[in-house]
C-alpha positions in Angstrom: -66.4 126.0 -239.9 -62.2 126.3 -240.5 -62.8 128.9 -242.7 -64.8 130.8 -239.6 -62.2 129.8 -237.4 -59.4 130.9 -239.1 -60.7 134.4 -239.4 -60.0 134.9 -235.3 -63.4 134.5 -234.2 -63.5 132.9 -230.6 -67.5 132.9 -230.1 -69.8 131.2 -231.6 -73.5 132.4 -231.4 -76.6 130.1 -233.2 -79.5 131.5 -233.5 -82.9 129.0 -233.8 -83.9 126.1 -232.3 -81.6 123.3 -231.1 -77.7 123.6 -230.5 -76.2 121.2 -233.8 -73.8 124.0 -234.8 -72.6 124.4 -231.7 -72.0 120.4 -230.9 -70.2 120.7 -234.6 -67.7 123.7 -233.8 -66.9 121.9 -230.3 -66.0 118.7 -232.3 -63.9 121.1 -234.6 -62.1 122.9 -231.6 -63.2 122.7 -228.0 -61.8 125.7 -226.9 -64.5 127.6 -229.0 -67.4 129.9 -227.0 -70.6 128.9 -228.0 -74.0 130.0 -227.3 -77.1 130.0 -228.3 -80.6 132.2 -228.8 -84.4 131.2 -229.9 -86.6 133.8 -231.1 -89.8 133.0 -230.3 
């Protein structure tokens, strides 16, 4: 997850079921956009 901040990203988007990754990159630095999409 440093290694996907430090490339400049500044939004975060999972894609599946739940939101872990994005509770994980907000424990790494809150001021990270995350979202999140379920394909159905």
């Amino acid at each position: 997850m440093k290694n996907i901040l430090k490339n400049g990203d500044l939004e975060i988007i999972e894609v599946g079921p739940g939101k872990v990754l994005q509770g994980l990159f907000k424990k790494v630095d809150r001021s990270i956009s995350t979202s999140s999409a379920e394909i159905l």
